[in-house]
N, C-alpha and C positions, 0 to 999 in steps of 0.2 A: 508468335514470338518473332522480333526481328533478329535477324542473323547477327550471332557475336560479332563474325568476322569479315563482313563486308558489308556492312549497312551502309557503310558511307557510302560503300560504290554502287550500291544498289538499292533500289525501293521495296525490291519482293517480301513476301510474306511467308513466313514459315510457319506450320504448324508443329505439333508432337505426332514423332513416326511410331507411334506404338499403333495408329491403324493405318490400313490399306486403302488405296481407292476401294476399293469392294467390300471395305466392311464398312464406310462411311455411306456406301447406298445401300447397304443393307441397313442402317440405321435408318436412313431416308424414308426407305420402305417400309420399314415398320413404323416408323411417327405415321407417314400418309394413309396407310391403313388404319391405327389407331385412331385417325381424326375422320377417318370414313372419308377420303377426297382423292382423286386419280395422282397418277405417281408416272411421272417419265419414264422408258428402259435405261438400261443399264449404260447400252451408247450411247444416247444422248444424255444421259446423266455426265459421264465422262468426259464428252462433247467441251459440255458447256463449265465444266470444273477447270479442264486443261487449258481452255481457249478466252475465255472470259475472264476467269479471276487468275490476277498475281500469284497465286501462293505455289508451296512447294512442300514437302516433307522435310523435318528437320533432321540433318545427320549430324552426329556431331566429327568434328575433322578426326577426334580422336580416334574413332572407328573407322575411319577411314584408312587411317596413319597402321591400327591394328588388320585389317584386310590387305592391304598390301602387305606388309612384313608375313602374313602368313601365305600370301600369293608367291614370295620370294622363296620360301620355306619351303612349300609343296614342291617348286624349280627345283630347289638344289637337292632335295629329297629325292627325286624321279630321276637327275641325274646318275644317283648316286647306286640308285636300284638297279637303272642298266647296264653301269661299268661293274657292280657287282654279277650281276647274272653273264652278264660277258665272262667271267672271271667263273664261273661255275657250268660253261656249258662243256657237253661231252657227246659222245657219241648213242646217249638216253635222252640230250636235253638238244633243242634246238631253238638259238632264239632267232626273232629276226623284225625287219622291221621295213612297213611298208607305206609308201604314198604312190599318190597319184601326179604326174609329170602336170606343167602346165600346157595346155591344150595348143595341139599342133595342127596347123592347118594346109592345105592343098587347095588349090593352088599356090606356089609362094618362088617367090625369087626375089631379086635385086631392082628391077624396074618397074616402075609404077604402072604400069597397064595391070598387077596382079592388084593392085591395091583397088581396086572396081570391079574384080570379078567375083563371084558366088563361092562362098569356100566350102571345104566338107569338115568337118572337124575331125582328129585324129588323137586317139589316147592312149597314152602309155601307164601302166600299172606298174610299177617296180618292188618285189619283194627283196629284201637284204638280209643275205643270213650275218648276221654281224660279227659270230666268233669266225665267220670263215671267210675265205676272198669268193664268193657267190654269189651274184645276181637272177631273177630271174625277171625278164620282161615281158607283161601282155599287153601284145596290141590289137586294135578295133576300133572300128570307123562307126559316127551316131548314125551308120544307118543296120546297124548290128544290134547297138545295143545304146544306152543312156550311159550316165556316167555316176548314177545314182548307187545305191545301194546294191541292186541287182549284177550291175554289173561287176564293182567290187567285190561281191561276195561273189559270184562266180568263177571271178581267176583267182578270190581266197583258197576257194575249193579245189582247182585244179590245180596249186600250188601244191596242198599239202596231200591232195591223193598222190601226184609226182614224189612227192618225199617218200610217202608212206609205202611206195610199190618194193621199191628199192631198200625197205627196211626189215631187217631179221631181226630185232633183240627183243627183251621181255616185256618191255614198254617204253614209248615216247610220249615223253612230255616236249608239249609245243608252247612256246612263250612269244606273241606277239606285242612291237610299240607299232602307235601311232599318232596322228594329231587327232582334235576332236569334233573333227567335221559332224555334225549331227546326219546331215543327208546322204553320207557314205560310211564313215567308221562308227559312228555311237547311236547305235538304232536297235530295236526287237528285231531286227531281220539279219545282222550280222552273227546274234545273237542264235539265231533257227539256223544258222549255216555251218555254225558251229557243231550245236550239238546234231545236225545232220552227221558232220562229218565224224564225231566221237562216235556214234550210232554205228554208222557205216564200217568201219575201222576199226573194231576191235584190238588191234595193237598199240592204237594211241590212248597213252594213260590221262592225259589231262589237256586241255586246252588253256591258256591265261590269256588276257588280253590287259594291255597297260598303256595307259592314256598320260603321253607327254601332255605339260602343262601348257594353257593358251600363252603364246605372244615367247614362249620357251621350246618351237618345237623343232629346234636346228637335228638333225641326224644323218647317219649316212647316206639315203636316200637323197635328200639335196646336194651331196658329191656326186651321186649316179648320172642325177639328172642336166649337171653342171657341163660333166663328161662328154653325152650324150648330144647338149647342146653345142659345144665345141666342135663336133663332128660333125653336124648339121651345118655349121657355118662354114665349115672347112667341105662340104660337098656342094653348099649352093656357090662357090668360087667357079664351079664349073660347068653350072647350067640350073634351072629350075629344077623344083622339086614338083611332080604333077600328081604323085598319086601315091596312097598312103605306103604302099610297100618300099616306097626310097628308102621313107625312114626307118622301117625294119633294117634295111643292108647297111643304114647309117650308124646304129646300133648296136648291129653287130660285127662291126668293124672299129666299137667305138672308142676300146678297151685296148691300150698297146701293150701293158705290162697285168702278168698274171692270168687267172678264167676268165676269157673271154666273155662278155652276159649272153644270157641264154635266152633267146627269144621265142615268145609264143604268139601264135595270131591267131585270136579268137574269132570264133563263124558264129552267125548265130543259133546254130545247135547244141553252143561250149553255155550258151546262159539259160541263168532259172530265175522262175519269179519266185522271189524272198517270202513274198505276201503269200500262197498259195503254199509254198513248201512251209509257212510257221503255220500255216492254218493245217491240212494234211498232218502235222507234228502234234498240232492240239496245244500248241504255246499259248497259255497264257499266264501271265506275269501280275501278281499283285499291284492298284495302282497307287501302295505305299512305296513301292520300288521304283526311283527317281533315278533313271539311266544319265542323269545330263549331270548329276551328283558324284558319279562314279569314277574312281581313278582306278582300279584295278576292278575285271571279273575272272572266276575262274568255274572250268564246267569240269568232275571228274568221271572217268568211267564207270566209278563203284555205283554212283550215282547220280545219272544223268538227270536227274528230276529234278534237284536243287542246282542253283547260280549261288555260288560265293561271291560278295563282292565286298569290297573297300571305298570309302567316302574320302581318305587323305593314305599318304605314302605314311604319317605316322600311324596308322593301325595296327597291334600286332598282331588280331584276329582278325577270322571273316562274318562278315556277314553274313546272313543267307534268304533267300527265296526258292519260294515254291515254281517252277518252270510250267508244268504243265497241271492241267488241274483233269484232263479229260483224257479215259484212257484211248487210245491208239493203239492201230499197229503197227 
């Protein structure tokens, strides 16, 4: 079919999106079988579909027009969940919300001899308790640790066993945001660090986890780190910065009014492999459960074996999965 709405401006070819690349070589496959005659892979089947012929799948704009307005809807919904949970936390409920700073490097100063030297990377981790004036920050250098999963879940972990040491009452519930970086916050390994830490911790009642929407993920965390950087600019006024501990002292200096942030600087004895601790846990997750799907999960004490999870902020129920299918100790 040629496109309703811009054939004039273009020559491409559209077909009906009711199949996929993949089920149109699966059709392939099965004709060339049925005719008894060899059949290309699947790459170079794709190869030559994407590179050679004009066409495209047809969408219609209307769907289009319909996926945004519910992209806007998921926004103002997720919004709306954490100035309500703001509004409901207490001395049971903790919410807080965390990223990762943009990557800070060493060498660094003002004159360009630093601009040709070999740098080390440096990362800051910032958790936000967001009903309180709280910061905490972890720092670590790539020769510590990556800035992958492992390391994230690692000062996740040392975040809330710090909460947890310091806690008497009958149960806490932990409520974390974040963006949805797949290779640090939305993975099965964030997932094993979790329910490590419910395992470990018997005082905490529940873990949530809640996924700001893509290209929506402004929070207090980008005030921390704004902060932060302002005092970095205001220390390299008075000489280079050469080695990551500056900006620890930059840091915690960085805050004029109210708690000061609380810095931590991770060794690498503070990380764990994710992969190793969910295998050890015996995590395995059904693979009808589509984590890149997921705006809210939740783990409970009662029982740690099922993930509740949520597909939109309009859900008023949970979902659920089976966690481990293997028993452990």
């Amino acid at each position: 079919m040629e496109s309703h709405y811009i054939r004039k401006n273009s020559s491409r070819k559209y077909i009906d999106g009711g199949k996929s690349l993949n089920d149109l070589y699966r059709d392939y496959k099965t004709l060339c079988d049925s005719n008894n005659v060899p059949y290309a892979n699947e790459t170079l089947y794709s190869r030559i579909f994407n590179g050679e012929f004009n066409i495209s799948f047809f969408k219609p704009k209307k769907d289009l027009e319909v996926q945004y307005l519910k992209h806007i809807e998921e926004k103002d919904l997720s919004r709306i969940e954490k100035d309500a949970d703001k509004k409901t936390s207490g001395p049971n409920k903790m919410i807080a919300i965390y990223d990762l700073q943009a990557v800070l490097q060493v060498p660094r100063g003002n004159t360009s001899i630093f601009y040709y030297k070999s740098k080390l990377n440096t990362l800051n981790f910032t958790v936000s308790l967001i009903s309180d004036d709280k910061t905490d920050c972890f720092y670590w250098h790539e020769g510590e640790a990556n800035r992958g999963a492992d390391g994230i879940g690692s000062c996740l972990f040392k975040f809330i066993q710090n909460r947890v040491v310091n806690y008497d009452g009958p149960g806490l519930d932990l409520i974390f945001y974040s963006d949805n970086c797949c290779g640090q916050n939305k993975n099965r390994f964030i997932i094993s660090i979790y329910l490590y830490a419910l395992l470990k911790f018997p005082r905490i009642k529940s873990i949530t986890h809640k996924y700001l929407i893509t290209g929506h993920t402004q929070n207090e965390a980008d005030s921390v780190h704004s902060t932060i950087e302002k005092q970095i600019q205001r220390r390299l006024r008075s000489g280079p910065i050469y080695v990551p501990s500056q900006y620890v002292e930059a840091t915690k200096s960085a805050k004029k009014k109210g708690n000061p942030y609380t810095v931590t600087e991770m060794s690498s004895t503070d990380f764990y492999s994710l992969k190793r601790l969910s295998e050890n846990i015996g995590l395995t997750i059904a693979k009808s459960f589509k984590i890149f799907e997921v705006k809210i999960f939740k783990l409970m004490q009662d029982d740690p074996t099922k993930l509740l999870f949520k597909t939109s902020f309009k859900d008023h129920q949970f979902s659920e999965t089976v966690l481990t299918r293997k028993k452990k100790s």
